[in-house]
VMD Tcl script that builds the backbone (N, CA, C; Angstrom):
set m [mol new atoms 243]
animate dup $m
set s [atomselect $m all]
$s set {name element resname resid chain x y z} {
  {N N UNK 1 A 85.088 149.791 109.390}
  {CA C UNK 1 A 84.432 148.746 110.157}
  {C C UNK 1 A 83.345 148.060 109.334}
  {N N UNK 2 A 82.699 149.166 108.598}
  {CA C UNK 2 A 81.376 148.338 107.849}
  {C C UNK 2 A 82.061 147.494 106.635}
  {N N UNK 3 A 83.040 147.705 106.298}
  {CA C UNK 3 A 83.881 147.086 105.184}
  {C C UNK 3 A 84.282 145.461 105.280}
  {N N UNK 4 A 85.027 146.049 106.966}
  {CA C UNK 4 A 84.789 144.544 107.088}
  {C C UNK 4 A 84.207 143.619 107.415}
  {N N UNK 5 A 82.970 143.703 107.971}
  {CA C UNK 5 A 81.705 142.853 108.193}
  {C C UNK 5 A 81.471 142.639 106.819}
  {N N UNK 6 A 80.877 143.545 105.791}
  {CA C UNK 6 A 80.861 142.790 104.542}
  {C C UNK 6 A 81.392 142.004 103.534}
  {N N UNK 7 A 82.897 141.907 104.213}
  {CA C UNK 7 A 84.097 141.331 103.486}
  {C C UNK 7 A 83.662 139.979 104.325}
  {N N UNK 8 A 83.335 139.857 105.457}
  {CA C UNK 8 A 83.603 138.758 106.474}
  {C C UNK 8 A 82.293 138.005 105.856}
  {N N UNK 9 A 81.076 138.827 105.826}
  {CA C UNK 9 A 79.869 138.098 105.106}
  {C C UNK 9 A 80.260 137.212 103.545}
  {N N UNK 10 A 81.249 137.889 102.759}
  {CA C UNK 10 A 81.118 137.655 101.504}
  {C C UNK 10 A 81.888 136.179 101.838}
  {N N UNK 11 A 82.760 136.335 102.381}
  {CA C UNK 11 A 83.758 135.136 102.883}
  {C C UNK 11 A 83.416 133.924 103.199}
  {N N UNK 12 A 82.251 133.692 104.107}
  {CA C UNK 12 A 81.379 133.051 104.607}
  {C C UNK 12 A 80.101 132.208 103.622}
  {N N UNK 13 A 80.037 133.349 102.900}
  {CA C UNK 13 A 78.853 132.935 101.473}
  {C C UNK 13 A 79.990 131.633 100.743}
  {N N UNK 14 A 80.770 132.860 100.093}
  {CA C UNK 14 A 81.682 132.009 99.385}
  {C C UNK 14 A 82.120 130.232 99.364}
  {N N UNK 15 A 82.636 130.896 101.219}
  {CA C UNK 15 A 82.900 129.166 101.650}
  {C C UNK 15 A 81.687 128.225 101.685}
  {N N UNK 16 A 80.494 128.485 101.894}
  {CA C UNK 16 A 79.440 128.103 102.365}
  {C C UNK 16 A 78.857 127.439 100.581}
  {N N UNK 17 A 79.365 127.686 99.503}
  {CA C UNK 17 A 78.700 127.883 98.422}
  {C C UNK 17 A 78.809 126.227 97.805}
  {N N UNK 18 A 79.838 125.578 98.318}
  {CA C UNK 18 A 80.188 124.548 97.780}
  {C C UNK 18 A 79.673 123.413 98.290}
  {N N UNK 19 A 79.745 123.707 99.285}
  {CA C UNK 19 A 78.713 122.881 100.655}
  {C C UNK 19 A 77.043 122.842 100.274}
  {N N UNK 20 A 76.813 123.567 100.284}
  {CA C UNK 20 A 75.368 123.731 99.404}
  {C C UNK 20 A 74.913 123.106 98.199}
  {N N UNK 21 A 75.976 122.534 97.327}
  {CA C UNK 21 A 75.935 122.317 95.760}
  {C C UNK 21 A 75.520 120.943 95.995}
  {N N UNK 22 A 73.794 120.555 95.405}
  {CA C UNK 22 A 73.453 118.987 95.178}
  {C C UNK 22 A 74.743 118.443 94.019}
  {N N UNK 23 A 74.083 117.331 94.534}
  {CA C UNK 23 A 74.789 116.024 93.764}
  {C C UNK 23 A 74.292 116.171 91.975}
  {N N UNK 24 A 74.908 115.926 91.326}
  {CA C UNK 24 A 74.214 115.785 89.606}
  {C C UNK 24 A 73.192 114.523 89.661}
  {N N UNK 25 A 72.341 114.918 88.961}
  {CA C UNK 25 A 71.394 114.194 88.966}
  {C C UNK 25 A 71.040 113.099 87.954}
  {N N UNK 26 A 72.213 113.395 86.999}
  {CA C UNK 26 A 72.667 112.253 86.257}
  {C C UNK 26 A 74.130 111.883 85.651}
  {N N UNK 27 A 74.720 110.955 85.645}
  {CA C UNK 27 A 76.360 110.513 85.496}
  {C C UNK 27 A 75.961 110.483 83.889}
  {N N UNK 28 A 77.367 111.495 83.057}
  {CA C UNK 28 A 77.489 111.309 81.892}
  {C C UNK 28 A 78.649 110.115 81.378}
  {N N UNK 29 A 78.518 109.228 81.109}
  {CA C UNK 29 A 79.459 108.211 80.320}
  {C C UNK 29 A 79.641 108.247 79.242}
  {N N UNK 30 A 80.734 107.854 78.543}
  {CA C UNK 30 A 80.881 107.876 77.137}
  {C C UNK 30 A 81.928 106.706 77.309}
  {N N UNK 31 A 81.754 106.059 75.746}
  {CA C UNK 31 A 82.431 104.768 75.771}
  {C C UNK 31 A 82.318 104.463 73.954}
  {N N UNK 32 A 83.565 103.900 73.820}
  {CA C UNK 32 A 84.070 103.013 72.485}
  {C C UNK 32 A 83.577 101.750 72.264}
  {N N UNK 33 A 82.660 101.301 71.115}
  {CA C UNK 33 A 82.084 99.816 70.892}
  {C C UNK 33 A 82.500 99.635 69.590}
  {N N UNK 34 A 83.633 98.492 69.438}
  {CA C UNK 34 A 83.962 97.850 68.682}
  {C C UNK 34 A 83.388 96.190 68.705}
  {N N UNK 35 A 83.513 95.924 67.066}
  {CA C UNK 35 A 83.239 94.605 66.731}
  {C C UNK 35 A 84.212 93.844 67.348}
  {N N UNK 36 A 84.457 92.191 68.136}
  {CA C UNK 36 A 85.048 91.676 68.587}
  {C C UNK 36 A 86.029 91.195 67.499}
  {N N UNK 37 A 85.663 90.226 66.515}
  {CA C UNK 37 A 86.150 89.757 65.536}
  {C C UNK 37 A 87.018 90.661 64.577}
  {N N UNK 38 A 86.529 91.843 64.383}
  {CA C UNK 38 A 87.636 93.029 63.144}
  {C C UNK 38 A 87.985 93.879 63.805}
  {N N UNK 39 A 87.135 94.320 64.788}
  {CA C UNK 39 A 88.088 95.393 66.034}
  {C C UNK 39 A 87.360 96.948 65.168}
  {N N UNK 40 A 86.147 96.211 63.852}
  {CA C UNK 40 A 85.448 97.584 63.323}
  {C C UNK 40 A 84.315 98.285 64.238}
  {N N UNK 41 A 84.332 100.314 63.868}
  {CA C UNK 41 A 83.295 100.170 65.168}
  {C C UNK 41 A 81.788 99.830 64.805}
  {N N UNK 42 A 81.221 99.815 65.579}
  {CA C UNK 42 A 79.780 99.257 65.693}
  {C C UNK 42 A 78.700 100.939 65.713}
  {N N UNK 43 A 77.386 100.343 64.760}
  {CA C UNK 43 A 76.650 101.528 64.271}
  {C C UNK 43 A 75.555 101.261 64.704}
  {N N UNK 44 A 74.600 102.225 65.185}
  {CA C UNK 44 A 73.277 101.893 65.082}
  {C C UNK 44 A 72.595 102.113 67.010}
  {N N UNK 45 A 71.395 101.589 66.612}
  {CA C UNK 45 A 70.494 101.829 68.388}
  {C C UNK 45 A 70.865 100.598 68.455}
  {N N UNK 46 A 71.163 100.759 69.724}
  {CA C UNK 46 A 71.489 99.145 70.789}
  {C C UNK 46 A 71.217 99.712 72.213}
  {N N UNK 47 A 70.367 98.136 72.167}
  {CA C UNK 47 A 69.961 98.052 73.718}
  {C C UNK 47 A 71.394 98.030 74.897}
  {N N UNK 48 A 71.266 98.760 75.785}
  {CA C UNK 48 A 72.487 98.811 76.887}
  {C C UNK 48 A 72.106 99.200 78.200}
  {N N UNK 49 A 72.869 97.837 79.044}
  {CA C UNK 49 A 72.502 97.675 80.530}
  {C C UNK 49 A 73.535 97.995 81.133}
  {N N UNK 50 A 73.596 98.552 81.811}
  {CA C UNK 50 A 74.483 99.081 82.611}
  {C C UNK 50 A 74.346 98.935 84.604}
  {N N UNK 51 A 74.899 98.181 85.257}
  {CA C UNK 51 A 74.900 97.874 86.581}
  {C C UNK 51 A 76.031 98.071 87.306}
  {N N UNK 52 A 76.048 98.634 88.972}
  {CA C UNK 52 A 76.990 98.380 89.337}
  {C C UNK 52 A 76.940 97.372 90.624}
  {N N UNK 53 A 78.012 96.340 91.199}
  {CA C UNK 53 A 77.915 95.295 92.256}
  {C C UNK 53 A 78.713 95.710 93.205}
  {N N UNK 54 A 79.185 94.893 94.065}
  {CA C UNK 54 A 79.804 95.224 95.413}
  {C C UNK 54 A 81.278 94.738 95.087}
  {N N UNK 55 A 81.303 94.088 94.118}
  {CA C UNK 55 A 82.584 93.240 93.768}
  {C C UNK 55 A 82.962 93.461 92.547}
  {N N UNK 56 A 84.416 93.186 92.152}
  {CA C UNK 56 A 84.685 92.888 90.903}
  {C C UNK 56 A 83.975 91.237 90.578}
  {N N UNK 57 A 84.267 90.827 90.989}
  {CA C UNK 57 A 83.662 89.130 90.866}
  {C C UNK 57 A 82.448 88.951 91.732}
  {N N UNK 58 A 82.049 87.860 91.239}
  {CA C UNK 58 A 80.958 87.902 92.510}
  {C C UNK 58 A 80.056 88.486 93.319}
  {N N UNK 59 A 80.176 89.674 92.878}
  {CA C UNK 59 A 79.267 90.633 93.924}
  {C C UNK 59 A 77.603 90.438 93.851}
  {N N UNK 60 A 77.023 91.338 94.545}
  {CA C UNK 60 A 75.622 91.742 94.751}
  {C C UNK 60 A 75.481 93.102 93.917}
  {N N UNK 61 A 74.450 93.014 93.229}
  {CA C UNK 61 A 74.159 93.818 92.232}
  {C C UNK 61 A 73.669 95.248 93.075}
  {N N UNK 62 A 73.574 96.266 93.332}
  {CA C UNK 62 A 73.434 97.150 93.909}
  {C C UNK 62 A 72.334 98.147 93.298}
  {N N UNK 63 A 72.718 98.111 91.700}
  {CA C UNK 63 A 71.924 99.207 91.014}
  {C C UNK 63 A 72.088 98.731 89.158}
  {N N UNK 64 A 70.919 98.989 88.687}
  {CA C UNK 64 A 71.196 99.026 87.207}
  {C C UNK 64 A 70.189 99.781 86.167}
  {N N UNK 65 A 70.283 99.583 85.332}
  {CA C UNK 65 A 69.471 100.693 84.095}
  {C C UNK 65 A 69.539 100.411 82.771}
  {N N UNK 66 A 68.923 100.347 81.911}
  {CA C UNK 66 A 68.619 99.796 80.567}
  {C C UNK 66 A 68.095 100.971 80.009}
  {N N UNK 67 A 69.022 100.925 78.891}
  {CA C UNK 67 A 68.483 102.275 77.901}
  {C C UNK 67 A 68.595 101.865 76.433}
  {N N UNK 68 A 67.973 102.468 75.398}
  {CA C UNK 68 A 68.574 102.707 74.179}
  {C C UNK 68 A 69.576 104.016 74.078}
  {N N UNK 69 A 70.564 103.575 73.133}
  {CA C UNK 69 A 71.790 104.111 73.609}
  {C C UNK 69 A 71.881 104.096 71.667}
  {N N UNK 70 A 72.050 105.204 70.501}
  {CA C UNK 70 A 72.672 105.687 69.561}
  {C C UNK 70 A 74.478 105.539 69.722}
  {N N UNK 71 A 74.761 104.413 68.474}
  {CA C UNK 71 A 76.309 104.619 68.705}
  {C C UNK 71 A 76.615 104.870 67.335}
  {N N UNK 72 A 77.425 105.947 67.192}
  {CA C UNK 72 A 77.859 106.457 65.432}
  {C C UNK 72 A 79.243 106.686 65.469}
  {N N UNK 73 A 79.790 105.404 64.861}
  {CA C UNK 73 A 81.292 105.357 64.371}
  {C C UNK 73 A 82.242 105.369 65.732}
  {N N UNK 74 A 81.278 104.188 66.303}
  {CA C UNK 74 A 81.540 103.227 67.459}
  {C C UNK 74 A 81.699 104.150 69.216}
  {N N UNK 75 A 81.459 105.735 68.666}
  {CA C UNK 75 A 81.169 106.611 70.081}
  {C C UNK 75 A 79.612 106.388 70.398}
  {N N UNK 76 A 80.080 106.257 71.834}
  {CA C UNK 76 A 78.659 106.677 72.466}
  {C C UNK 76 A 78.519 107.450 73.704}
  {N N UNK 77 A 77.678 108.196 74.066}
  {CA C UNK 77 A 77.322 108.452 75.237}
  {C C UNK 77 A 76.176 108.373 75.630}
  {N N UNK 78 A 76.042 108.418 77.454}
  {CA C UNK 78 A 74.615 107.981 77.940}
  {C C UNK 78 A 74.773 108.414 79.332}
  {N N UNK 79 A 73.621 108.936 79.668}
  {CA C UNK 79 A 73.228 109.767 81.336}
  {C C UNK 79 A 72.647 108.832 81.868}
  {N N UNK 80 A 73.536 108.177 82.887}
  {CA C UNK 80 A 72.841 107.322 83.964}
  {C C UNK 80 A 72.498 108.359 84.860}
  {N N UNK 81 A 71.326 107.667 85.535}
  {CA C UNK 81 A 70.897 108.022 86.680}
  {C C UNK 81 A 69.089 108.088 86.776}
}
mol reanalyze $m
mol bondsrecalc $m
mol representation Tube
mol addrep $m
């Protein structure tokens, strides 16, 4: 009997565990920057804005963020949020 109350508790935790879990507190992106003209990649600190809108076209801007952003041999990554 006591076995299974503690089996039934563990069960309960378990399910309960995921439900509990905050949100990340920052979105990791990573992204490819090539030169337009040679298609070579691009080196160096660059300024980068990043927004999202309500639309593909046209929308209302909702949210955005400006960072310096390191890109080496045209990879980059960057933690919005």
């Amino acid at each position: 009997m006591r076995r299974a109350v503690w089996t039934e508790v563990l069960v309960i935790l378990v399910a309960a565990a995921p439900a509990r879990a905050d949100a990340p507190a920052y979105l990791p992106v990573q992204g490819v920057l090539t030169n337009l003209a040679d298609g070579t990649p691009v080196e160096g600190d660059l300024m980068m804005r990043f927004a999202l809108y309500t639309s593909e076209i046209g929308g209302t801007e909702l949210w955005n963020e400006t960072q310096w952003v390191l890109v080496e041999e045209g990879l980059f990554t960057v933690y919005l949020g």
